[in-house]
N, C-alpha and C positions, 0 to 999 in steps of 0.2 A: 293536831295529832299529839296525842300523849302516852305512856308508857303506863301502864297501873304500877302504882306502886309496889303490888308484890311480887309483879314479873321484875320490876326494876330492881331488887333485893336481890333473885336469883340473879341478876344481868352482873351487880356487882360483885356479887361473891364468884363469879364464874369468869369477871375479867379482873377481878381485883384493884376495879378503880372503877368511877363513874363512868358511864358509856356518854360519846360523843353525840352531838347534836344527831348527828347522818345515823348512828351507831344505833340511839336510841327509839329512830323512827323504823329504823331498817326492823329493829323486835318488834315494837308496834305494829310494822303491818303483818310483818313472818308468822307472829304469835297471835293474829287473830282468830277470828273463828271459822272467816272467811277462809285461809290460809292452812292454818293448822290444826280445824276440826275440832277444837276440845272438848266439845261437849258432844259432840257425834262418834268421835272415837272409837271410845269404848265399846259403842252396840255396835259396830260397823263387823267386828271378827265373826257375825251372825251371816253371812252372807260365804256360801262356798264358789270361790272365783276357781279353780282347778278343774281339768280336763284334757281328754288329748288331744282335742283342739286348739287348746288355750297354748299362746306362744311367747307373750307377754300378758300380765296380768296386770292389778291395780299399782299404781305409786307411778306409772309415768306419764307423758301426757297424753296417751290415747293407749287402749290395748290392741293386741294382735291375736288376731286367731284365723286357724288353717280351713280353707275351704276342702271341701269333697270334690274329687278331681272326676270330671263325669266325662273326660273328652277322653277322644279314641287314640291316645299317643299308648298310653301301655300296652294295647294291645298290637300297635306297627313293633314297638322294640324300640320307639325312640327314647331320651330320656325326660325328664320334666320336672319342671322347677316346682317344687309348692307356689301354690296363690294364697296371700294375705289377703284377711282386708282387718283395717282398723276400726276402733269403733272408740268414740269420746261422745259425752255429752256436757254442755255448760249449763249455768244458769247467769242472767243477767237481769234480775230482779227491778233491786234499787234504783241504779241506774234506767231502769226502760218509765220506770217512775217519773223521775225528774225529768228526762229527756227521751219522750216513746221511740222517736225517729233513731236517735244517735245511739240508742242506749241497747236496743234489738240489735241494728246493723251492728253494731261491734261485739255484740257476743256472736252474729256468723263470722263475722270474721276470724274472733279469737279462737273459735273451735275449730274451722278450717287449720289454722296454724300450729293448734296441736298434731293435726293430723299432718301436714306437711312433717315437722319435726321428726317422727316416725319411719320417713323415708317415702310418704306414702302420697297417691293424688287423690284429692277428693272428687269421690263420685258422685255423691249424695247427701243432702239436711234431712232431716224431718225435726218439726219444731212446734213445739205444745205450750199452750198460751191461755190462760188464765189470768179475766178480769169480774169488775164488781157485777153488778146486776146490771141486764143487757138496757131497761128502762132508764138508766140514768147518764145523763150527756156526760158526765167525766167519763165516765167506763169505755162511752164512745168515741171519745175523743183519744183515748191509751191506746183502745183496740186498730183504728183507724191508723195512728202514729205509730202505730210497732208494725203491724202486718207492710205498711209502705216502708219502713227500714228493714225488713226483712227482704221484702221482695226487691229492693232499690239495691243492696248490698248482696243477696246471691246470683242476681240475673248479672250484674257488673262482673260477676267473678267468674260465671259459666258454672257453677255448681247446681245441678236442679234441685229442686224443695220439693220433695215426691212424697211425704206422710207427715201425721202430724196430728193433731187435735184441738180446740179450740172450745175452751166449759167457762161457763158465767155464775158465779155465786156470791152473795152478797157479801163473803168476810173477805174478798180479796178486793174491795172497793178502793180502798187505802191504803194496797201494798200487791199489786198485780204479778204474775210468776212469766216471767219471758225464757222456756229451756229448750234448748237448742242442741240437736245431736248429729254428729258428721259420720261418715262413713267413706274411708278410703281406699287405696287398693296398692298392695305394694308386694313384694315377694321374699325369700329367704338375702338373696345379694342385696337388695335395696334396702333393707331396714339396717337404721338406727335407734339409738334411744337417749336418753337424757343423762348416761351415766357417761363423764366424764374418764379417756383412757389414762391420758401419760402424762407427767411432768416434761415441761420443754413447749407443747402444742401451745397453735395461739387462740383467744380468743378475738372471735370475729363477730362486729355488730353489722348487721347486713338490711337495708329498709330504709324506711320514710326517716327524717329527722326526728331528734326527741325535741317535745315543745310542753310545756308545760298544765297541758290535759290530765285531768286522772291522776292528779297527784291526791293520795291517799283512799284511793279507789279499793282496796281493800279493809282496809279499817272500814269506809264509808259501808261496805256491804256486809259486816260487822254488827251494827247498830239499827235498834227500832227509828223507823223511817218518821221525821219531826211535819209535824203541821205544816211547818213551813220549808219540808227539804225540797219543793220546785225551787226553789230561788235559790237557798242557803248551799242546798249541795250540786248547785250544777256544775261547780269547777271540777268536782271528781268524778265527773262524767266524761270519756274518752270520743272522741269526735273521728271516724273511720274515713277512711278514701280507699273505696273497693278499687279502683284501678292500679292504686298502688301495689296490693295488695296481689291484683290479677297479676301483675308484674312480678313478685315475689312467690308466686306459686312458680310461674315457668321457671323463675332463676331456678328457685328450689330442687325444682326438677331437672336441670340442670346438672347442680351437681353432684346429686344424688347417682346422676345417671354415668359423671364423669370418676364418682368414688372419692370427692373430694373432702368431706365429713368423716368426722370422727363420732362424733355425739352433736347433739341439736336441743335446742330449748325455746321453744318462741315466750314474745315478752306480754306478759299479761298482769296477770296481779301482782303487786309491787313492783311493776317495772323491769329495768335491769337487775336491778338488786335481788329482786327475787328470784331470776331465770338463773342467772349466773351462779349465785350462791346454792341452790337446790342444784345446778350443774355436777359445779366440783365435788358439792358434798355426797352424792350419793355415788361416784367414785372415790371414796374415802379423801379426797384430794385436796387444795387449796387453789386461790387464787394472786395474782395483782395483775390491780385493775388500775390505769390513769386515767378518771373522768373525764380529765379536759380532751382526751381524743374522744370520746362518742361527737358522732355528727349532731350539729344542732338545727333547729328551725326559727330557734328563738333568741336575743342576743342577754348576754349578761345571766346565767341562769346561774346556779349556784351548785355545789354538789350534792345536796338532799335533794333539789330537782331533778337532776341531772340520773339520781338513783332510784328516784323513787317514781316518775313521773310513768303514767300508762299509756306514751301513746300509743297507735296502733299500728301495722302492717311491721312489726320488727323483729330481725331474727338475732339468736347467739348461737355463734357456731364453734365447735372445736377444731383448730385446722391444724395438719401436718405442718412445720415450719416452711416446707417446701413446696406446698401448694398456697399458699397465701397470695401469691403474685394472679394466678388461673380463678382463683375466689372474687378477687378483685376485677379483673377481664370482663368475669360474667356478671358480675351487679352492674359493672360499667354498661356492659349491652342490655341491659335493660333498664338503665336508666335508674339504678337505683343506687342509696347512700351507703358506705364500706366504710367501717373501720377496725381496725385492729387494737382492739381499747387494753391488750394485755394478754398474760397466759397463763397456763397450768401452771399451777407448784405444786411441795409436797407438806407444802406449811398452811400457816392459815388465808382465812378470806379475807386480803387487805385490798383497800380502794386509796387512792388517793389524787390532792385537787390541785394544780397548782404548788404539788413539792409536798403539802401538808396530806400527811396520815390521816383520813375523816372515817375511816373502818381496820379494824383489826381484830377479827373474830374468829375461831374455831368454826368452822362450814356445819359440820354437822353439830356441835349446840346451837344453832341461829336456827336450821332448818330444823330439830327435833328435839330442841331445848325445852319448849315448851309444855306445861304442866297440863293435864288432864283435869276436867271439871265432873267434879262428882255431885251429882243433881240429885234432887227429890222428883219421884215419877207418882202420880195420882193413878189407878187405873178410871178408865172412862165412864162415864154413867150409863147403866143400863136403857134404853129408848123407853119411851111411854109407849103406850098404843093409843094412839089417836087415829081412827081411819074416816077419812073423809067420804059421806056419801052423794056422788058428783052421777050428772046423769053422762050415760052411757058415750051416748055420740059426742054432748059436752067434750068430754073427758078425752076423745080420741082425737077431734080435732085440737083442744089446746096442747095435749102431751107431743102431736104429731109437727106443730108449727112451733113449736118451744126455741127460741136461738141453742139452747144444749143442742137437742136432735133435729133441729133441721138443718138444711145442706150446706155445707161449709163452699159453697163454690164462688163465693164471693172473695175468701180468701187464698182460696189457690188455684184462681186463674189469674190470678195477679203475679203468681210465680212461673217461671221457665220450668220445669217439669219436665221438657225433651230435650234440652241443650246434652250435650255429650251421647246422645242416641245410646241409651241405653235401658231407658228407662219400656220397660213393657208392659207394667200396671203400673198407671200414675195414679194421684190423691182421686178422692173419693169412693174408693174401695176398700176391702176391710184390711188391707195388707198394701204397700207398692211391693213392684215387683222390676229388680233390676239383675239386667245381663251381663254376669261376669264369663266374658265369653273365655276368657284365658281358662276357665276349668270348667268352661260347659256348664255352668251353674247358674240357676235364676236365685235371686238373694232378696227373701221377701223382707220388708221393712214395716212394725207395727210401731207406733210411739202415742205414750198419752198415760192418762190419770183419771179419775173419777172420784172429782171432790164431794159429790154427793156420798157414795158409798164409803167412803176412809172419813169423813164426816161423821154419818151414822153409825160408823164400827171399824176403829183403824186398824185394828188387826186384820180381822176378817174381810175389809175393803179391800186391803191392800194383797191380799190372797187373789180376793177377786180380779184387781187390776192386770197381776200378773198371769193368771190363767184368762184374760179379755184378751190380753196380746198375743198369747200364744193361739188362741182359737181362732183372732185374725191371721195369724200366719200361718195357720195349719190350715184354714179354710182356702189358701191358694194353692194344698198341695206341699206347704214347704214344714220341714220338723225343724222345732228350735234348735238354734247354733250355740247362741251365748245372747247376754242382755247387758247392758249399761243403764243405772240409775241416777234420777237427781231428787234426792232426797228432800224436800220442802217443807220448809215448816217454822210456827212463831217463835216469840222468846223462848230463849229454854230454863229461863230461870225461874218461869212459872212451872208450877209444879205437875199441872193438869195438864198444859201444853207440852211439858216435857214428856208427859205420859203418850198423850197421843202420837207423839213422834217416834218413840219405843216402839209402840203398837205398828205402825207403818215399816219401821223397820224389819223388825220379826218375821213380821206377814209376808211382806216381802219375798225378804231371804227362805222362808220356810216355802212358797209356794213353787221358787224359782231353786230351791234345789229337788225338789219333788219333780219338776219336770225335768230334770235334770240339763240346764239349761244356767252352766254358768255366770254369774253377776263378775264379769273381768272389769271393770272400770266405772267411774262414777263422782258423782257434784253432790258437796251438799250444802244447803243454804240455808242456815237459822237466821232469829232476829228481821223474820218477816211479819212484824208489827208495828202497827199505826193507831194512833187516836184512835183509829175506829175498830180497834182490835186486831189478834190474831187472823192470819190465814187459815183454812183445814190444811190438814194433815195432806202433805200432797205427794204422794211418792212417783213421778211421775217416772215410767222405764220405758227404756228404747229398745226393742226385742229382733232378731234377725234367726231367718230360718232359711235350711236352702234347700236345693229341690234339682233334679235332673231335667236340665233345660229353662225355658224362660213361660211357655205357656200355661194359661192356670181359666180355670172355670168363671165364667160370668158372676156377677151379683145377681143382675135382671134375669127372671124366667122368661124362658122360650114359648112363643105359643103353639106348643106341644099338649093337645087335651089328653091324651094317652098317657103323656109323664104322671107322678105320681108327686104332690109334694107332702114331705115329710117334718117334721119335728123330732130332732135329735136331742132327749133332755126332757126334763121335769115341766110339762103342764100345769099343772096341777101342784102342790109343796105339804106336805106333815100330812098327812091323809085329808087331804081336800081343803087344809089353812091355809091361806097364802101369806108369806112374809115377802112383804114390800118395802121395807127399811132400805133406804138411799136411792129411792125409784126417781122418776122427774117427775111420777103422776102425783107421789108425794110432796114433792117442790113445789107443784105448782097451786095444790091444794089444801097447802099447810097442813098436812097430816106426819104423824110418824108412829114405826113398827122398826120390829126388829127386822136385822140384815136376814137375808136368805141365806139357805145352807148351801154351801157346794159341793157338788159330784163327788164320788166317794173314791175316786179312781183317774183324779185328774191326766194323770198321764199316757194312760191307756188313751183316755177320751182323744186326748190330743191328736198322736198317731192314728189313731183310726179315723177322726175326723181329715188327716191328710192324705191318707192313702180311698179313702173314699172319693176326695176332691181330685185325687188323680186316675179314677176310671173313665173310661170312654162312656157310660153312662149317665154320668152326673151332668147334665146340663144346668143345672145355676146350684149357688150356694151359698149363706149367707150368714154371719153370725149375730143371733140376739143377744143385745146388749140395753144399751143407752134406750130407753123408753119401753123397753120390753119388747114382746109380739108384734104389738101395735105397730109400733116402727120398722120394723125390721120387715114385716110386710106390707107396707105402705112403701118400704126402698126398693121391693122386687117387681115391683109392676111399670110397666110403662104403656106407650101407646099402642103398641104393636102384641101386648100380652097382658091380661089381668091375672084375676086370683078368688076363685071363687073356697072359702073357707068354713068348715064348722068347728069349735069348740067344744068338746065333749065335757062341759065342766060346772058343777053349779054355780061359780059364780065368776062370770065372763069377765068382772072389772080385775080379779085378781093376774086371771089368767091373760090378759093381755097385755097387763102393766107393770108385772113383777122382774125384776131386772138379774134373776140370777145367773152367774156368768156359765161359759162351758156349754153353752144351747148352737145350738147350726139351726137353720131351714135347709133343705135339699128338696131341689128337683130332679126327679129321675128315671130313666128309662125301665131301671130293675130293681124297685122297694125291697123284695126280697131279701136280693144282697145286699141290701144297706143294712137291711135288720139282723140278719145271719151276722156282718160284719162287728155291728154294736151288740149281741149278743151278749149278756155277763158285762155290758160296759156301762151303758146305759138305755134309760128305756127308748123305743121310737113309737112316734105316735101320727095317725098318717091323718093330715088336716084336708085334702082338697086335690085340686087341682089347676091349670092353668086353663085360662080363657082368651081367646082371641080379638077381645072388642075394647083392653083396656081396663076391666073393671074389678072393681076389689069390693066383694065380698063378702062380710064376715056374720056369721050365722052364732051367735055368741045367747045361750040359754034358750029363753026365748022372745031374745030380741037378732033382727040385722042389721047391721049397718051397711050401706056401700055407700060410696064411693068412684070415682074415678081418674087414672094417673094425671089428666090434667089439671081438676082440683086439686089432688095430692100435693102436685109439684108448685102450684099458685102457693098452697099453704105451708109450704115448704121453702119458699124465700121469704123469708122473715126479715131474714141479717139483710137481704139487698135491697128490702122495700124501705128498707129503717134507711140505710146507706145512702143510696143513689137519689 
């Protein structure tokens, strides 16, 4: 670890001497990019996080916001508490690089822990995972080691993994995106937050021992990822024990529940040093800290280890003087490590080792001392039009068996999905959907990215992505609540790449306040490049919607001949052109065109697509996405119902393959009102109907293809023919 020389310039003109050995690294890692965002910064004010939901917003370590209270106490005359839930998302990139296993499991852990901090219990992951091309044995051997430390570290802990996503593209070959987002639940008395109250209170280090894991785990995720960073960088790779962990949620909750918290900060990037110091600092505050009290694991360790080291399951708490002794009781009954390493002041952030002074810093210069990077931005290149002409059936069986779009259920039946029964739409629908019974509310869960699309056009992708999640969570019935982002993306000192990341931003933020549909909280992660290049532009967001009660509409149609199914949304694109820019059919075909346009009226689209999914009419529902039509009806068929379909369209390859977002299929008893309902919103266009023998259909110009669900479903485990 080293200090750039020009942060080291401000460090001494701001301490008026040379910074100490601990001093110097403690900037290094604070002043990262990892840490202090400098070069993301600046576009981040592009995102509106405010609403009257919003209860906490971005700067701590998870946001809060107020559910809709759907249960029957207001009207007995009882009183009622508001219900929170939290919402964090991480990224643990680097790290799942060098080490898949260690490297996944500890970003659940660490995002569970911000939500503890909060006040809050986690009820739910969803987690989005980005590797190289699914042909090639590293890719498979990342994907295989992270999904087993994901699942090996939530199921330990009792959190289900109920959404998520899982895309394959070649520039993430050499630098794979592992992002992680928790969801917890906590209420007006039980929350905390990360701002330190009083001088006098003590700090309390509560957890596993510190051992010398992860030392310089921030800086590391910093830095384009070296040829050789499996070997070189596996020291700053943090090594997890979910049962410790499991142990530290109960404490947690504990004494959350006994009021024993002032403020909370769990220990992740830079360690101690960093929880503590962003602590007191954002209570205008100070500290002293005696290193030699933190509990150790390791012997002989020094005080830069001792501050900087990441390991994992550890909390910093702020305690009353008078509750210290009750703090200690309860780590004792669980068997976990306590110490009291120091307390609040009203001076600065001092550490010291063994009598010697190895920190003495102003809290808030360490934590926001740090200069801004003002970048050159490229904007992106216009696409070629290169369209591949593939035959028909060709084309629907490879689009349909792609590891992109076909079924992810090789990775999340590997997850607990029911632990804490709450869970009423688990993964593989276009939404989870989870029961916050405390306010009568079902809390739908979308999460994910589409590196093809923010690829082909990061602005306009990243529109898309955001209007993808919300049409999964309105397809259950539920209107967005609020979103958390983890922003991905390569060096930013290239100029091009910095563009594209611009561009995801924007997109973003512009789509996700049009739905109006707060961005409260968020990760973001440059200097994801390798030898073999940049990543895409990967804005990946975690979206949450709620909805009165827990029930929501099928994916699968019913075999119902009389239902009627529908297309909500553009057939057809620019009077009969189709733009298929960031499609899979283009992936797979090495073609490109420009991105498609989207719905002119996203937000309408939205509502209306939820209030439709919650009539008594609607029997299945579905949103086109990832692969286009193709897919999306090839997911509604099973054994017990097909799908016979026509295409009103001259040319069926466009129309089935074109991925523009904001599209539903519905089945339903009353077309009418679905069409009455999308009136002025968008067009609807009635394709077919259902069949009862299983078979799929599709009447496209003048060709057909069928099909049926149990070919579908043969050609559709991809991932677990490759796997098993």
């Amino acid at each position: 670890m080293s200090l750039a020389d020009s942060d080291r310039e401000l460090v001494v003109d701001e301490l008026g001497r040379e910074p100490t050995r601990a001093e110097a690294a403690l900037f290094e890692n604070l002043w990262s990019e990892h840490c202090a965002y400098r070069s993301s910064r600046p576009l981040l004010s592009a995102f509106e996080s405010e609403g009257e939901q919003v209860v906490v917003g971005p700067g701590d370590d998870a946001a809060v916001v107020a559910l809709p209270d759907n249960t029957d106490d207001e009207e007995s005359g009882d009183e009622t508490q508001d219900t929170y839930i939290t919402m964090g998302i991480e990224s643990h990139n680097h790290p799942s690089y060098v080490d898949p296993f260690d490297g996944a499991a500890t970003g659940v852990g660490g995002i569970v822990r911000d939500t503890l901090s909060m006040g809050a219990y986690p009820i739910a992951l969803a987690d989005s995972l980005y590797f190289g091309a699914f042909d090639r044995e590293h890719s498979k051997y990342l994907f295989e080691g992270v999904v087993e430390g994901i699942s090996h570290y939530g199921n330990c802990i009792g959190v289900p993994t109920v959404a998520g996503s899982v895309d394959f593209h070649p520039d993430y070959e050499g630098n794979p995106l592992v992002n992680v987002a928790c969801v917890g639940l906590t209420d007006e008395e039980r929350l905390v937050t990360a701002v330190a109250q009083e001088p006098g209170n003590k700090l309390v280090l509560v957890g596993n021992g510190t051992g010398r894991d992860g030392l310089g785990g921030a800086s590391f995720a910093s830095e384009d990822l070296s040829e050789d960073a499996e070997t070189e960088d596996r020291p700053a790779v943090q090594v997890g024990d979910p049962y410790a962990e499991k142990l530290l949620i109960e404490a947690n909750e504990q004494l959350i529940e006994e009021g024993l918290i002032e403020s909370a900060r769990d220990l992740g990037a830079a360690g101690l040093g960093g929880a503590s110091s962003e602590l007191v600092a954002k209570g205008g505050l100070g500290a002293e800290i005696e290193l030699e009290r933190v509990h150790q694991r390791e012997p002989n360790m020094n005080a830069l280890e001792i501050l900087l080291a990441e390991s994992q399951e550890r909390m910093c708490y702020e305690v009353a003087p008078e509750n210290v002794e009750r703090v200690a009781e309860i780590a004792e009954r669980f068997d976990l490590g306590c110490s009291v390493i120091g307390e609040v002041t009203d001076g600065n952030y001092t550490c010291t080792f063994e009598g010697e002074t190895v920190v003495d810093v102003d809290a808030e210069f360490l934590g926001e001392g740090a200069p801004m990077n003002d970048l050159p931005a490229e904007e992106p290149a216009e696409p070629e039009i290169d369209l591949p002409d593939a035959d028909l059936e060709d084309a629907f069986e490879t689009v349909v068996s792609s590891p992109n779009t076909a079924s992810k259920r090789w990775v999340y039946r590997q997850y607990d999905h029911e632990v804490g029964v709450r869970t009423s739409v688990g993964p593989g629908d276009d939404a989870a959907i989870i029961a916050v019974r405390e306010a009568g509310t079902g809390l739908a869960i979308s999460a994910g990215a589409a590196p093809n699309w923010t690829d082909a056009a990061p602005y306009e992708g990243a529109r898309a992505v955001a209007l993808e999640n919300a049409t999964n969570v309105a397809a259950k019935g539920a209107t967005p609540l609020a979103a958390v982002d983890c922003l991905n993306g390569g060096n930013p000192e290239k100029p091009d790449v910095y563009g594209g990341f611009k561009g995801i931003v924007d997109g973003l933020a512009d789509m996700c306040a049009t739905l109006e549909a707060p961005v409260v909280g968020g990760n973001v992660s440059l200097y994801n490049d390798s030898v073999t290049g940049p990543i895409p532009p990967t804005p990946t967001l975690a979206m949450v919607g709620a909805k009165d009660g827990y029930d929501a509409p099928p994916l699968s149609v019913a075999p119902d001949t009389d239902a009627e199914l529908l297309l909500v949304g553009d057939l057809a694109l620019e009077d009969g052109e189709f733009a298929l820019g960031g499609s899979e059919y283009l992936a797979r075909f090495d073609g490109s065109d420009a991105f498609p346009a989207l719905p002119g009226d996203p937000a309408a689209l939205v509502r209306t697509v939820a209030e439709v999914a919650n009539d008594d009419a609607t029997l299945a529902i579905h949103d086109v996405s990832h692969g286009g039509l193709a897919v999306a009806l090839a997911e509604m068929v099973s054994d017990e119902a097909g799908l016979e379909v026509s295409l009103p369209a001259d040319d069926p390859t466009g129309a089935l393959f074109h991925e523009q977002p904001g599209r539903v299929l519905i089945q339903t008893a009353a077309p009418d009102a679905v069409r009455e309902a999308f009136d002025g919103v968008a067009p609807v266009v009635s394709l077919g109907s259902a069949t009862t023998d299983g078979r799929l259909a599709i009447a496209a110009g003048d060709r057909t293809l069928e099909t049926d669900a149990a070919t579908i479903r043969d050609r559709r485990t991809t991932i677990d023919r490759e796997l098993e």
